[in-house]
C-alpha positions in Angstrom: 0.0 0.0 0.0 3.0 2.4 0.0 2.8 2.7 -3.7 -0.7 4.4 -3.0 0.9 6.9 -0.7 0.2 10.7 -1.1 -1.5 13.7 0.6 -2.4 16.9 -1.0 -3.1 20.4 0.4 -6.4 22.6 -1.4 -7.5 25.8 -0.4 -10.1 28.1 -1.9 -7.8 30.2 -4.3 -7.8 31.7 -7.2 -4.7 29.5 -8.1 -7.2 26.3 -7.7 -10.4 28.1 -8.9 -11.3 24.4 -10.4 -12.4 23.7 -6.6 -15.9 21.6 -7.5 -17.3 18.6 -6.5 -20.2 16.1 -7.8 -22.6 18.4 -5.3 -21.6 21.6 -6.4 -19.4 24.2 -4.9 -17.9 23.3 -1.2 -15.0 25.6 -0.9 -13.6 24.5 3.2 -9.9 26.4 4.0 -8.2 24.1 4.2 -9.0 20.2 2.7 -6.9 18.1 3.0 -6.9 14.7 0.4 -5.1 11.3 1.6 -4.4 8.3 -0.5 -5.9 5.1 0.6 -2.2 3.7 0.8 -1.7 6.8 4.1 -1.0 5.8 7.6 -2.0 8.1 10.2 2.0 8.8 10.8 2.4 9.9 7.8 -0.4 12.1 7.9 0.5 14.0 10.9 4.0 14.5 9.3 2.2 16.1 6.4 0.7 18.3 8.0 2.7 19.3 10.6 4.8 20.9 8.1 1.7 23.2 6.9 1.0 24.4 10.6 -2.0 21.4 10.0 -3.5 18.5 12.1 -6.4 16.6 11.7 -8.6 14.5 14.0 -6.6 11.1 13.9 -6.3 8.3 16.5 -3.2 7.7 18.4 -1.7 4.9 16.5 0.9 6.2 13.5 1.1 2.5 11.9 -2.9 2.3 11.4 -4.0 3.4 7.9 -7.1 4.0 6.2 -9.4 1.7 8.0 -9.1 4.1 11.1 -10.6 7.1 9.2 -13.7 4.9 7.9 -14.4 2.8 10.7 -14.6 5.8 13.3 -11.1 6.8 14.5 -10.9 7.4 18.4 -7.8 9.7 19.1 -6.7 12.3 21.3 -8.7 15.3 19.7 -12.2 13.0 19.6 -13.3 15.4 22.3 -12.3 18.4 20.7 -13.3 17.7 17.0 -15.2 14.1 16.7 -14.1 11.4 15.2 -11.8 10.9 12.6 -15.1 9.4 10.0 -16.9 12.8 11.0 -14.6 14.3 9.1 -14.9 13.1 6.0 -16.7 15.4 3.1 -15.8 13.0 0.1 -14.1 9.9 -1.2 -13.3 8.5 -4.6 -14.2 4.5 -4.5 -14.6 1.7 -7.3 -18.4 -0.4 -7.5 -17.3 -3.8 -7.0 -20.1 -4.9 -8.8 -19.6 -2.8 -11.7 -15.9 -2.1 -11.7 -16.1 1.7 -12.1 -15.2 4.8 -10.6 -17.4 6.5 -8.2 -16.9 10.4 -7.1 -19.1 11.1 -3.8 -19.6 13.9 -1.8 -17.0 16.9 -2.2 -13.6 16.4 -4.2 -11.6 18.9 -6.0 -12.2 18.8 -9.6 -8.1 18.3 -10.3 -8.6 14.9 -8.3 -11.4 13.7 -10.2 -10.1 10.6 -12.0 -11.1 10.1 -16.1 -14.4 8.6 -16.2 -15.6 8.9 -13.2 -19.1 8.8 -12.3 -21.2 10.5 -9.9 -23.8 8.0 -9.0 -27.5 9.3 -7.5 -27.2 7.2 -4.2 -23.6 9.4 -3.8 -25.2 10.9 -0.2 -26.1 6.9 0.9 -22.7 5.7 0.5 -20.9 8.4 1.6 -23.0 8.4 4.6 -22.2 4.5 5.3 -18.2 5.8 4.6 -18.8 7.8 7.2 -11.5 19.2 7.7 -8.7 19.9 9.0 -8.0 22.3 12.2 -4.5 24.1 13.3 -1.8 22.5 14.7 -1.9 21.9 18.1 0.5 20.9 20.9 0.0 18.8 24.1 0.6 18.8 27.7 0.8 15.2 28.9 0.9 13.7 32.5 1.6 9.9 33.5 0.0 8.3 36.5 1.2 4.8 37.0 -1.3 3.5 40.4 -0.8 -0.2 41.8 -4.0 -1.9 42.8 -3.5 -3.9 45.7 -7.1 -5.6 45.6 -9.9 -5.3 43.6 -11.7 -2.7 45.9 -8.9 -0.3 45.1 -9.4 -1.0 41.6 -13.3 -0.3 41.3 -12.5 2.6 43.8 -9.8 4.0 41.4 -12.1 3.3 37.8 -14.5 4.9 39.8 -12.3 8.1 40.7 -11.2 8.4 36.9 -15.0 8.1 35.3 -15.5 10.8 37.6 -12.3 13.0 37.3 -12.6 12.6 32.9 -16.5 14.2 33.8 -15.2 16.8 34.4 -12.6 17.6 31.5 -13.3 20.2 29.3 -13.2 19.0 25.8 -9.6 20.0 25.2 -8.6 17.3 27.2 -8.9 13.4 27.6 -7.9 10.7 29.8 -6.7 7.5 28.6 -6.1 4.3 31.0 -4.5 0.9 31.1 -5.8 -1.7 32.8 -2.6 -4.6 33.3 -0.7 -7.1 35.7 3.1 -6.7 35.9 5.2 -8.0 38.6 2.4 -9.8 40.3 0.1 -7.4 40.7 -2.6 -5.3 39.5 -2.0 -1.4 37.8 -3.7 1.1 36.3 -1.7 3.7 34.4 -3.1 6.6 33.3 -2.6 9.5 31.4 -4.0 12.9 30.6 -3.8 15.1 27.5 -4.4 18.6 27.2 -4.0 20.3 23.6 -3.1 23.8 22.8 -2.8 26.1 19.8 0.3 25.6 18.1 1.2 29.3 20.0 0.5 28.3 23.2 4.5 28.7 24.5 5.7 24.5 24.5 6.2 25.2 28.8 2.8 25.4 29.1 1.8 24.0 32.3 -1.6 22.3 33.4 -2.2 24.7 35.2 -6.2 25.0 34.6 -6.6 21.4 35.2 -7.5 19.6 38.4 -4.7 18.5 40.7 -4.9 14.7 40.6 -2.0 13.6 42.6 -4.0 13.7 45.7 -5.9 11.1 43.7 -3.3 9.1 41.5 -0.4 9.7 43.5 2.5 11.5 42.1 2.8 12.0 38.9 5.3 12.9 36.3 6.5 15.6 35.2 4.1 17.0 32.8 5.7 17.0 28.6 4.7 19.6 26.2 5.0 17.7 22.9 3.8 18.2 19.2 1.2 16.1 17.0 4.2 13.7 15.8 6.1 13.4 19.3 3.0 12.8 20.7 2.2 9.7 18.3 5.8 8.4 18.0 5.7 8.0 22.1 3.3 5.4 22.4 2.5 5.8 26.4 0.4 3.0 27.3 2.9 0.6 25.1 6.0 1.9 26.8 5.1 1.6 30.4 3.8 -2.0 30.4 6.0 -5.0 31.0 8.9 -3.5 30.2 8.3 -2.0 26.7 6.0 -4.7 26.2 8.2 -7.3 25.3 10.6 -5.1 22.6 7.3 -5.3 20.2 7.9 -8.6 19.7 4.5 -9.9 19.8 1.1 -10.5 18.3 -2.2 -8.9 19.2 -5.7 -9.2 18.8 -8.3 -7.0 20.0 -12.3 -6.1 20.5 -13.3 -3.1 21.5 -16.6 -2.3 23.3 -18.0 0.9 24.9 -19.1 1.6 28.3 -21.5 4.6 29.8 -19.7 3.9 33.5 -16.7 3.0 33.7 -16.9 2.6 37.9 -19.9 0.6 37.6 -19.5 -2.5 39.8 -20.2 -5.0 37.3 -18.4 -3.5 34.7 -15.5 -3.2 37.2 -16.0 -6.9 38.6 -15.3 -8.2 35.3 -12.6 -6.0 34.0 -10.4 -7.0 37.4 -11.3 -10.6 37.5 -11.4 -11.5 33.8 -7.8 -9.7 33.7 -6.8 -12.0 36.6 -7.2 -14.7 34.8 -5.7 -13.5 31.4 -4.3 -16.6 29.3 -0.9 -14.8 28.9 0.8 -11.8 31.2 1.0 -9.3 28.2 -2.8 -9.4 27.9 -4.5 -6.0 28.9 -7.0 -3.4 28.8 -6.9 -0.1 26.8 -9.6 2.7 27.9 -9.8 5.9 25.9 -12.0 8.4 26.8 -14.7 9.9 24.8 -17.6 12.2 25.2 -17.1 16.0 24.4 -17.5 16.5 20.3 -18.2 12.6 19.9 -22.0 13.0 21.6 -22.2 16.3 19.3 -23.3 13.8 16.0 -26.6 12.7 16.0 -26.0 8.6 15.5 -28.0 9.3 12.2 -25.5 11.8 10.8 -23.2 9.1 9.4 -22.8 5.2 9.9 -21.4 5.0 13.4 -24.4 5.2 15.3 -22.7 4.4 18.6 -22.1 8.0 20.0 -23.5 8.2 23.7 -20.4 6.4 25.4 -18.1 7.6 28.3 -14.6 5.3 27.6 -13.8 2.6 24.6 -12.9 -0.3 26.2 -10.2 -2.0 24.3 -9.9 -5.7 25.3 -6.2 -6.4 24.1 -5.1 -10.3 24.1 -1.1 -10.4 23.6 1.0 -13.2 22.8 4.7 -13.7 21.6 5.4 -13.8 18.1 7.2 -17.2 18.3 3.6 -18.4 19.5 1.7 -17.8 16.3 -0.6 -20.1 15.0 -0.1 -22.0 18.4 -2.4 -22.9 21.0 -1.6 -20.0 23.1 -2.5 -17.8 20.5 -6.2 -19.5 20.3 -6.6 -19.0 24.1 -5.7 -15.0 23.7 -8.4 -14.7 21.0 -11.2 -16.9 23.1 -10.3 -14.8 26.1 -11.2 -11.6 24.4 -14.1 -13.0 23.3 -15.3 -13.6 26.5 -14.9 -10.4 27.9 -16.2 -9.0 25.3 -19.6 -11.3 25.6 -19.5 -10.2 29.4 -19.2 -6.6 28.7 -21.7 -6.7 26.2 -24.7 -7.1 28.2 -23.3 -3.9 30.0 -21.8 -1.7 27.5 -23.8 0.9 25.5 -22.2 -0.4 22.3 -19.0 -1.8 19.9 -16.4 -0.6 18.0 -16.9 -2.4 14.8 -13.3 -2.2 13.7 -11.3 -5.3 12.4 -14.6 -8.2 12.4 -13.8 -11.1 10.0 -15.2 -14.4 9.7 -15.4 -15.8 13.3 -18.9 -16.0 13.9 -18.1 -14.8 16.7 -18.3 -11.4 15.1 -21.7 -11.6 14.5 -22.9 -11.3 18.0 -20.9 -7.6 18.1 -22.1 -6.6 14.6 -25.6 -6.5 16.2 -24.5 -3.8 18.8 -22.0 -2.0 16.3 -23.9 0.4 14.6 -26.7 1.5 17.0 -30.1 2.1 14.9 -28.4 2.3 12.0 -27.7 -0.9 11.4 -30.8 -1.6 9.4 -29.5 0.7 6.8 -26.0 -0.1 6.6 -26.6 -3.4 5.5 -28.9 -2.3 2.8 -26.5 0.1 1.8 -23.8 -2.6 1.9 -25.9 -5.0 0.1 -27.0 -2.7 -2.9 -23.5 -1.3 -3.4 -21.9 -4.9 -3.2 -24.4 -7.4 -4.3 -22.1 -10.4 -4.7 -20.3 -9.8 -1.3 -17.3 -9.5 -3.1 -16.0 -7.9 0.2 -17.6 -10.0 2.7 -15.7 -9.3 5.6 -14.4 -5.8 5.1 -18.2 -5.4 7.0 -19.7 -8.5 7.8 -23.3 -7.5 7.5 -24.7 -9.1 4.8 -26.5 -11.6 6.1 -27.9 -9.3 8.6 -31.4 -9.9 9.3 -33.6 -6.8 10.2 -34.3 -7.3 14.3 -36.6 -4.2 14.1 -40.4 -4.2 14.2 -41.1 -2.2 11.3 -43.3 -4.1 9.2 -45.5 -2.0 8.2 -45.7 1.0 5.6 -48.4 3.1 5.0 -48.9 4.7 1.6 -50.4 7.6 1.5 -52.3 8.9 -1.5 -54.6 11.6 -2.6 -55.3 14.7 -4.3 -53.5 17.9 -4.3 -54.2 19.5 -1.5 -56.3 16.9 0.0 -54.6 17.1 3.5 -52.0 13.8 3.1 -49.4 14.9 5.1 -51.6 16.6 8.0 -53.7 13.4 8.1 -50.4 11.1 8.3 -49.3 13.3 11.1 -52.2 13.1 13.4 -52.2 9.4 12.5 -48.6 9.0 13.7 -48.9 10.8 16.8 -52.3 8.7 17.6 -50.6 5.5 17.1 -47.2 6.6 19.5 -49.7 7.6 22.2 -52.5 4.7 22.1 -50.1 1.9 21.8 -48.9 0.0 25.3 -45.5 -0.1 23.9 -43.1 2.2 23.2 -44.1 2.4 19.5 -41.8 4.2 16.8 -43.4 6.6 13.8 -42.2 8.7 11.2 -43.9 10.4 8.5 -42.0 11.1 5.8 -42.8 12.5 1.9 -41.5 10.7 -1.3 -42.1 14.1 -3.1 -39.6 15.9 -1.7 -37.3 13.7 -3.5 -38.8 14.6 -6.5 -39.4 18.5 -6.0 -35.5 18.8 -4.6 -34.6 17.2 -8.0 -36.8 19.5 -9.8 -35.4 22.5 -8.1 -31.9 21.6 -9.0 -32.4 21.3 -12.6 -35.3 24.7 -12.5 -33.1 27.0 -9.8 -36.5 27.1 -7.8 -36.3 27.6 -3.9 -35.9 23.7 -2.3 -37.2 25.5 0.9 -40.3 27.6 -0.3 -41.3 24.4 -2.4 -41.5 22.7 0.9 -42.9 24.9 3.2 -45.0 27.4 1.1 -48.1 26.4 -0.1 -48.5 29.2 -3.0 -45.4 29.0 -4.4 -45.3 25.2 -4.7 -49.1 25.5 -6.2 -47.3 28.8 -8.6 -44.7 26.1 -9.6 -47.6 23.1 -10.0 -47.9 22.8 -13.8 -44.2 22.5 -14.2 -44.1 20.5 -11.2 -46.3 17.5 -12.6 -44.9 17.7 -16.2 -41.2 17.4 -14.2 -43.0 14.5 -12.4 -44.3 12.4 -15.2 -40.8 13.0 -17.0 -39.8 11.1 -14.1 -42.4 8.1 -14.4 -41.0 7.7 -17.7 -37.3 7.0 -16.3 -39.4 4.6 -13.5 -36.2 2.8 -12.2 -35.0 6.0 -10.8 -38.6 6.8 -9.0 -38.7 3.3 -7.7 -35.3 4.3 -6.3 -36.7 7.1 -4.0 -39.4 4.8 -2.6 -37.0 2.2 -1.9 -34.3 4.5 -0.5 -37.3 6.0 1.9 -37.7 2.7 3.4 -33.7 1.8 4.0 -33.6 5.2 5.6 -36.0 4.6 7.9 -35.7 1.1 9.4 -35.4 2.4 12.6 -38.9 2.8 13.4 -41.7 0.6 13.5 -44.7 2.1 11.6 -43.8 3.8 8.6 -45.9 6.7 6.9 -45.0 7.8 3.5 -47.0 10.7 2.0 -46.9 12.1 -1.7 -47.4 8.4 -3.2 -49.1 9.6 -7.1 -48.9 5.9 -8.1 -52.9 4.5 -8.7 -51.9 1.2 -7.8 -48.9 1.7 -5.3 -49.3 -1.9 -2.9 -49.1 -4.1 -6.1 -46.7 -2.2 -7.9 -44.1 -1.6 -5.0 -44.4 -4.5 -2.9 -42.1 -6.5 -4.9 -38.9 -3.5 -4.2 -39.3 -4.4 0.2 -40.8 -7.8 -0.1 -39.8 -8.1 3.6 -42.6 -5.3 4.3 -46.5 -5.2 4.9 -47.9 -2.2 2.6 -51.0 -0.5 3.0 -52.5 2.5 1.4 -54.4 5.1 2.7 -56.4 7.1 0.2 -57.0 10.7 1.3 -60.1 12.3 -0.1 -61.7 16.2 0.1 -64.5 16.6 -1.8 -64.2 14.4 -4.4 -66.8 11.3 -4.2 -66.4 10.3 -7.3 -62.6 8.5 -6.2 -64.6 6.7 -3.1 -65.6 3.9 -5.5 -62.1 2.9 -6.7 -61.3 -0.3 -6.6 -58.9 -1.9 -4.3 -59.3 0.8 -1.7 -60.2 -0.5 1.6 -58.9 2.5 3.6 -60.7 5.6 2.5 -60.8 8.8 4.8 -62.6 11.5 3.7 -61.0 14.8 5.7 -64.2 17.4 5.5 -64.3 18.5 8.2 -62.0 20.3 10.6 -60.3 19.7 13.6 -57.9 16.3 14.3 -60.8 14.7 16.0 -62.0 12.3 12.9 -58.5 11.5 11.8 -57.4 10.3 15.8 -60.7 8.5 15.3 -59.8 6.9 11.9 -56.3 6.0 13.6 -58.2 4.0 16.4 -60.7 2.2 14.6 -59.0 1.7 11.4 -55.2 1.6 11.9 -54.6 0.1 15.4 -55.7 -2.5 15.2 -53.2 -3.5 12.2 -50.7 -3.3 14.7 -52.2 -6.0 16.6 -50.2 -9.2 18.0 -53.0 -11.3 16.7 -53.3 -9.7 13.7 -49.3 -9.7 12.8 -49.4 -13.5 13.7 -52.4 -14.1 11.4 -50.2 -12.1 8.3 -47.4 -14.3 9.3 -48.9 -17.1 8.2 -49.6 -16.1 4.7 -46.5 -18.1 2.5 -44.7 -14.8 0.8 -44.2 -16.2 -3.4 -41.0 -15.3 -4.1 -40.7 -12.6 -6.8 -44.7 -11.9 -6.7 -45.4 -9.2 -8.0 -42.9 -8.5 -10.0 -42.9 -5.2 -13.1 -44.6 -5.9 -15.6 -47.9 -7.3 -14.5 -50.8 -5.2 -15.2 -53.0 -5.1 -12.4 
């Protein structure tokens, strides 16, 4: 991967006035653009020289999987993750073999023949800046634990202590036996703008010596110095072992880290480690990690206090040995007895072992759903099974069941769908998910880009979308014509949404939507819901069960449809009853006039 080693500097200049991108201007001072073959050490060199850093773990060997599986580091608190980060990547389709350009990437990087494919925001969201250089005060804490009340009393002290860090800082902890007995070293990072003088004391920060016990002396250090030292590696079991050894690891997150079970298991499990190089890594996290909604890229795991690296290390003349099997089924089962107490996994580094599969379930918060119908669209063969093993995933959500609903302009869809939503959440024993959501605003955004009209006045004001309403419908049924990509919208509505149970979609135009969509989410109950004002003649359609006809004002008839009409779809006996009915595969299918 060396060959495919470079990094390149772009700033909004007249000197690069080709700054573009697939979604139009994006003009951030400065972007940075790695190569695939970049390892976060050579990175931080990069940039160094520039007056640069970016938002990298702590690791300079790691390389591009860091950035795209999350990225934990130093300056997570500060500035997120490392994936949070990211504005655009250039990728090949596995299933097609072609170039892909998504999000934002400066025209002079765009490769010949590159495409810019419609779903660019889905994968770029499932991939999923630059700041000033910064330098860092550091202090080491290295605490013996002569029992394993001290220990939970000292996790305890240092969940509390990182509380109260302000998000320039972070704590990270190691967990480890050496000379037959228990430690905990510690150490605490605060960053500072590059012009902060380098004899910058701590002197903001919370005495913790009362606490820890004495501590170092406290090292100013740069981005690189910081990376090339290596902390917890250096002050466990002598340099652990010359870096002679083999690792492997599973990483899980926890909410307390001085919880008594979590703490019970960390000490005991560690006692019993199958070799002594085996320990725990704890970063902290918190700060601009929790400022990401978990929807706002694929790593939905964001409400987590410390990672909780469970590191299994063995000698390198034991590979392939038994002793190397025992370190990986030891991490295993820590990580199966932190799972039940954790708020969540890192998903970094899953193969084969299935293992794995248990973890993939918690890696990805509510967004798992989606992610593997992004994976399996964009990789259809599972060329690249275990670069993220969620193929196979099987939706464990309850959404079932997708209301489609149609009716006349102006009709009252998407008021109706609202009250419906809101009636179901509130009547229903358990705590039931809704979400309206409107498959024309696909369709009107993708008429304003190619009219210049206002996205947001088409959305929210009534007169000006009904001033734009001939050319609005014309620009519609130019769409029916290209169906594929329409059929695109309805499907991509539904992957985007698999985090809740009931499912309203408004705007559906189709006259027959259940039997010719059901075939694109086979996995999915559809119903429509025909909305009707003032128009009789449409009550004697056929195939129309669910017909409400919104005359009159006021919510109260359309929280009374909801009860008598809706609910009870959403009964236990009822699901079990639709359960039963044998689903034909490929039925229906396009084609088949109904």
């Amino acid at each position: 991967m060396s060959h495919f080693r470079y990094i390149s500097f772009e700033t909004n200049s007249e000197e690069n006035s080709d700054m573009a991108s697939s979604e139009g201007e994006f003009t951030p001072e400065p972007l940075l653009v790695v190569s695939a073959g970049c390892t976060t050490g050579y990175i931080i060199h990069g940039t160094m020289g520039r007056g640069l850093t970016v938002p990298l773990g702590s690791r300079p060997s790691v390389g591009a999987g860091l950035w795209l599986q999350g990225g934990i580091g130093h300056l997570a608190r500060l500035h997120g993750l490392s994936c949070d980060s990211i504005i655009g990547a250039i990728i090949i389709d596995v299933s097609s073999g072609k170039i892909l350009c998504l999000g934002f990437v400066p025209g002079a990087h765009w490769p010949p023949e590159c495409i810019f494919p419609e779903n660019q925001a889905e994968l770029l969201w499932a991939l999923k800046g630059a700041g000033p250089t910064r330098t860092y005060s550091v202090q080491d804490w290295v605490v013996p634990l002569p029992d394993p009340v001290e220990a939970s009393g000292k996790l305890n002290d240092i969940g509390l202590i990182a509380e109260e860090l302000p998000h320039n800082c972070s704590m990270d902890a190691d967990l480890y036996w050496d000379n037959d007995r228990l430690n905990i070293g510690v150490t605490r990072f605060e960053s500072h703008p590059a012009r902060v003088p380098s004899t910058a004391p701590m002197s903001s920060l919370l005495n913790l010596d009362p606490i820890l016990g004495q501590g170092t002396e406290v090292k100013t250090m740069d981005d690189v110095k910081l990376f090339d030292a290596e902390f917890h590696m250096s002050r466990m079991h002598g340099g652990h072992a010359s870096g002679k050894t083999s690792s492997f690891k599973r990483c899980l997150f926890l909410k307390d880290l001085g919880e008594t079970d979590v703490t019970s298991i960390l000490t005991s499990t560690l006692k019993n480690r199958p070799t002594e190089l085996c320990y725990f890594h704890l970063l902290q996290g918190g700060g601009a990690v929790h400022d990401h909604a978990p929807r706002d890229t694929a790593f939905g795991c964001r409400d987590w206090d410390f990672a909780c690296v469970i590191t299994g290390v063995w000698h390198r003349s034991d590979d392939g040995t038994q002793v190397a099997r025992r370190v990986v089924d030891w991490v295993y089962k820590v990580a199966k007895d932190l799972l039940k107490l954790g708020c969540g996994v890192y998903h970094a580094d899953f193969g084969p072992d299935p293992r794995d599969a248990v973890l993939v379930a918690n890696a990805f918060g509510t967004n798992l759903d989606r992610l593997a119908g992004v994976r399996n669209r964009a990789d259809p063969h599972d060329v690249l099974a275990y670069t993220c093993p969620i193929s196979k995933w099987k939706s464990q959500t309850g959404q079932e069941i997708v209301f489609l609903i149609s009716g006349k302009s102006c009709a009252g869809k998407d008021y109706c769908a609202t009250i419906w939503a809101s009636t179901l959440r509130v009547r229903k024993q358990t705590s039931l998910e809704t979400r309206v959501v409107s498959i024309s605003t696909a369709i009107k955004m993708a008429y304003a880009v190619a009219t210049d009209a206002d996205i947001t006045r088409l959305l929210n004001d009534r007169a000006y979308k009904e001033q734009h309403r001939p050319a609005l419908s014309s620009f519609f049924n130019s769409q029916l014509l290209q169906q594929p990509q329409l059929l695109e919208h309805f499907v991509n509505l539904v992957n985007e949404n698999l985090d809740v149970d009931v499912l309203f979609i408004t705007g559906i135009r189709d006259k027959a939507p259940v039997a010719n969509l059901s075939h694109l989410v086979p996995d999915r109950k559809l119903f429509e819901i025909r909305v009707q004002a003032s128009d009789t003649t449409r009550q004697a359609r056929k195939g129309i069960d669910n017909i409400f006809d919104n005359e009159t004002t006021g919510s109260e008839a359309a929280e009374q449809f909801a009860i008598e009409r809706l609910s009870p779809l959403l009964h236990g006996n009822t699901q079990r009853l639709a359960n039963m009915v044998r689903v034909v595969p490929d039925f229906p299918s396009p084609g088949i006039n109904f």
